[in-house]
N, C-alpha and C positions, 0 to 999 in steps of 0.2 A: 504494500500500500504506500503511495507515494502521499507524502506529507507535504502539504501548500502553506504557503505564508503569503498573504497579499499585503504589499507597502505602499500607503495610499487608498486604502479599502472606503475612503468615503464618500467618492463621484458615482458616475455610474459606470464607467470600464470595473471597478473596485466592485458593485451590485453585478454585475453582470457577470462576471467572475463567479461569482458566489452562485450563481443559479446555474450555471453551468457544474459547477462542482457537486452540487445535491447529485445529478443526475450520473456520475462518472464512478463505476463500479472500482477504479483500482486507484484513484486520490481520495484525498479529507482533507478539508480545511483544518490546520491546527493555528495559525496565526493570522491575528488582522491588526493594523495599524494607522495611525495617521496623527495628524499635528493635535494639539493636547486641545481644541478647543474645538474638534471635530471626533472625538474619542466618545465612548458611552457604549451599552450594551445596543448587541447589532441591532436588534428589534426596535431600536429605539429610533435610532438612526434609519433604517430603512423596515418601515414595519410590515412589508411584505416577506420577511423572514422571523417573522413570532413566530413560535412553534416548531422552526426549521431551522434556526442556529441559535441556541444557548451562550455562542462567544461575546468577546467584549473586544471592542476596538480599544488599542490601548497606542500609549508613546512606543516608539520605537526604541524596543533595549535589545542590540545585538548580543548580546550573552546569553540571552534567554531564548531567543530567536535561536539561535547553533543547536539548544536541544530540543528544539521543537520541529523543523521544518527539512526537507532535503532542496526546497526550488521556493522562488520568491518569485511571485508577479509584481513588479514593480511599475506599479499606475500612478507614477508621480509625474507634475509637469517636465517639459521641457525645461534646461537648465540646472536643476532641482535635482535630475536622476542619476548625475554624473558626479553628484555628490555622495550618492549614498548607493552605486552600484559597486565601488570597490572594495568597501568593507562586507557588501551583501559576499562575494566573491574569496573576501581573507576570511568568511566566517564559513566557508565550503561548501557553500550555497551555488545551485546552478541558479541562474537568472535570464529570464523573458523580459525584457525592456520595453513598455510601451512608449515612450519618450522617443524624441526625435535624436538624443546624444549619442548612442552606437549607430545612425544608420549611416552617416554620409562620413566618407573615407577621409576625405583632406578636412582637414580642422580650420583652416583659412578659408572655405566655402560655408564651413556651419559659422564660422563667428561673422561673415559676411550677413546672412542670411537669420542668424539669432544675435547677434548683438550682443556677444559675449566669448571670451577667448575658452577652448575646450580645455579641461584641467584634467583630464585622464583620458588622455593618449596612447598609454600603455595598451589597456584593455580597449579601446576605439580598433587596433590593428587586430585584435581576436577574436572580435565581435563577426557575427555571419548573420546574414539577413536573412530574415526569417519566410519568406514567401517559400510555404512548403512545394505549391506545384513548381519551383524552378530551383531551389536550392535544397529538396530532401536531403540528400546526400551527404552536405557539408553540414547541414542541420542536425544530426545525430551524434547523440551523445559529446556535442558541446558544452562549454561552461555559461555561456553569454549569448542569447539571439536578441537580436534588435531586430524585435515587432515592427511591420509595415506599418506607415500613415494609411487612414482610411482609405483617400482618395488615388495612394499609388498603388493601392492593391487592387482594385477595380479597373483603372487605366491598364497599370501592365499585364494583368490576364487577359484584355482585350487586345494587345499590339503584341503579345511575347508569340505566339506563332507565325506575325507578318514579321517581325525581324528574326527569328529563327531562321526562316527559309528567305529570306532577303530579299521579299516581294514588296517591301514601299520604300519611297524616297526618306531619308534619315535626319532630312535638316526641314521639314513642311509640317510636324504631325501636332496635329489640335486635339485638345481636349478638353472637352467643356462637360463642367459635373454640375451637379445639383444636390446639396444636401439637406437635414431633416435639423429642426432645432437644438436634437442633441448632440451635434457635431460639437456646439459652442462649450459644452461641458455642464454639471449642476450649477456652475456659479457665473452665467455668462453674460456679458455684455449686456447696456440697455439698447442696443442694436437688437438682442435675438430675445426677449423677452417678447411675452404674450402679444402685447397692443400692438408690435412692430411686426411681429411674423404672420398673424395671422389674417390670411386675405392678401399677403403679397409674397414679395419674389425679387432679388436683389442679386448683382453681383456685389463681392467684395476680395480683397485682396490682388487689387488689378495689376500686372506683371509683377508681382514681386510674392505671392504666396510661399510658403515656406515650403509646401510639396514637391515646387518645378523639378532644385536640383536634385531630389532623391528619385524623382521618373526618369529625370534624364542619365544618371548614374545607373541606375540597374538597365536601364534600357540599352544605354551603350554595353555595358558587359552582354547584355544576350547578343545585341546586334554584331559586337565583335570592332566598333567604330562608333566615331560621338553620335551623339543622338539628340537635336535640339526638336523642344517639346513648348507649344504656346499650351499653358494650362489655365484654365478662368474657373474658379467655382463660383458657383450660386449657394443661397442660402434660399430654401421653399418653406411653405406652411404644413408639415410636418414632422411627425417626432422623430422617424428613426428611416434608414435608409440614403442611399448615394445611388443617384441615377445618372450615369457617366457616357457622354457620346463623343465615340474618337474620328477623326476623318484623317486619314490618310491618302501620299500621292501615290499609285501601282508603277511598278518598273516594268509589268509585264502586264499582258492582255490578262483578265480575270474575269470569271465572273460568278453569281450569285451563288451555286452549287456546288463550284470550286472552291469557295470561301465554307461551305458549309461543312462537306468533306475533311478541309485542312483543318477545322477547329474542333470537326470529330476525332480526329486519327492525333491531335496533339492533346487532346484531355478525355483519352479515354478510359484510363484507369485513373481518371482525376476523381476522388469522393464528393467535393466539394466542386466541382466547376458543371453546368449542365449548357448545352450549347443546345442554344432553342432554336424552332422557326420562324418565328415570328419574335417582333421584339419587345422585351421582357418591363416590367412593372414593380417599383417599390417595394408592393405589397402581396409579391410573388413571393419576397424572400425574407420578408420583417419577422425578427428574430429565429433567423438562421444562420449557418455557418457557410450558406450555399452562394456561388457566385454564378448568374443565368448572363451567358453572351449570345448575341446574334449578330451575326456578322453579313453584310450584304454590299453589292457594287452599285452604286449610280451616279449619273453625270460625272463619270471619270473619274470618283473616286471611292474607296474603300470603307465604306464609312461601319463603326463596332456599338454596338450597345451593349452596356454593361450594367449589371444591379448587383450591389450587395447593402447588407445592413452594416452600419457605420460603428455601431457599438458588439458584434458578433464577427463576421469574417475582415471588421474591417478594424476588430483592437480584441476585445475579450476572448472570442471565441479561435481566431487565430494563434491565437496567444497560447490558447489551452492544444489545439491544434500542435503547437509546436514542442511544446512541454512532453503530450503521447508520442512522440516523434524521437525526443534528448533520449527520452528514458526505455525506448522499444518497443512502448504501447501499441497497438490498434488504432491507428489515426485517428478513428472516429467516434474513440468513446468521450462519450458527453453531450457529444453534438450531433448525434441522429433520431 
């Protein structure tokens, strides 16, 4: 039985976590955590867990942690996690990082793009990116995976088969996403709050979102060559879900069934990718681990639909995903 500590257990990646876990025959939550003025018993905190966890979110004491846990989700912000991943690490803890601090390789692109210089470099060079359908392999039985952002895990499952096979132009590729309220986190903005979301539809983060260079970083390693990616999200009037359209330019004549074919034959032993005919819906996949693509040609271009849930394939459930993954599990326990 694989023993979980979640650090940061009080947003909703930290709840969502926790319900995935009820349902996972070979872990147990033995630890939960967070800053002392978000601490109290779980039920108190998230009372959709009365009767279903007994635990108490408490301060983080690494001492006590080391006899309690073998693996730590750590659902801390950005900035935050780099602080407290290498004692998670010196305490002999494996760690899933949801934070943005292990995923982008050069530390002068994250302080570009986070506004703050990286302080553990060390572990940055051993960290492996966790997107299980492209990096299984390197994923198993490591110490560190740096958890995908939402919105580069929906984009790259939709374009990793067209740069596999080097079927689109590598400096044109759009993506344009649309997320649900909870992207913003439990504490968000008066931008993503009720009177503002509801009944509209906003971009934000215009060229500069902090997702671009981690799409365009794994995208060039599949592609094998840089990979320049125009990424725009949206914010929409719901709770949960990332509805992502990519448009690419074709290097080669293509068309609808051809597209269909290549994204059967590249995720076919994929648990979690389902490739549709028709194109796919939010609430196809709200609160799953499943990611639904439809891929189609028109007006000369290649254009990808993609859906997953933002807080499940696109942070918690990934997460947990890759955890079954370190330790030898069953991919999919938790999340079927």
């Amino acid at each position: 039985m694989i023993r979980v500590a979640i650090i940061g257990a009080s947003g909703y990646t930290g709840a969502e976590s926790m319900n995935i876990i009820l349902r996972h025959s070979e872990a147990k939550l033995t630890y939960l955590s967070a800053l002392p003025e978000e601490c109290g018993n779980v039920s108190d905190v998230f009372p959709q867990f009365k009767g279903r966890y007994d635990l108490k979110i408490e301060p983080l004491d690494i001492n006590k942690l080391t006899d309690l846990a073998d693996v730590a989700l750590c659902c801390l912000p950005h900035k935050v996690s780099m602080e407290f991943v290498p004692k998670l690490l010196a305490a002999g803890l494996k760690v899933v990082d949801f934070s943005a601090d292990y995923r982008l390789k050069d530390p002068e692109i994250y302080q570009k793009f986070y506004s703050v210089k990286h302080t553990d470099t060390a572990n940055l060079k051993n960290a492996v990116y966790g997107l299980p359908e492209l990096f299984r392999k390197q994923i198993k039985g490591k110490n560190l995976i740096a958890n995908p952002g939402c919105f580069p895990t929906g984009a790259l499952l939709a374009i990793a088969p067209l740069l596999k096979e080097g079927l689109i132009e590598t400096d044109s590729i759009i993506v344009n996403s649309v997320t649900g309220a909870s992207g913003a986190g439990r504490n968000p903005s008066a931008k993503f709050h009720f009177p503002n979301m509801n009944e509209n539809l906003f971009a934000y983060g215009i060229g500069t979102h902090r997702h671009t260079p981690e799409m365009e970083q794994i995208a060039g390693e599949i592609a094998g060559e840089t990979v320049q990616i125009l990424f725009q999200p949206h914010a929409g009037p719901f709770d949960r879900g990332i509805f992502s359209t990519v448009y690419c330019r074709p290097k080669v004549k293509i068309n609808g069934e051809q597209l269909t074919a290549l994204f059967n034959d590249s995720y076919r032993s994929e648990p979690f990718v389902q490739v549709r005919k028709d194109a796919p819906a939010v609430k196809d996949i709200a609160g799953t681990n499943y990611c639904h693509i439809f891929a189609t040609y028109t007006k000369g271009r290649i254009v990808v639909f993609s859906v997953i849930d933002n807080l499940v394939k696109g942070a918690s459930g990934q997460a947990i995903q890759n955890m079954n993954i370190i330790f030898g599990l069953e991919e999919s326990l938790g999340l079927k």
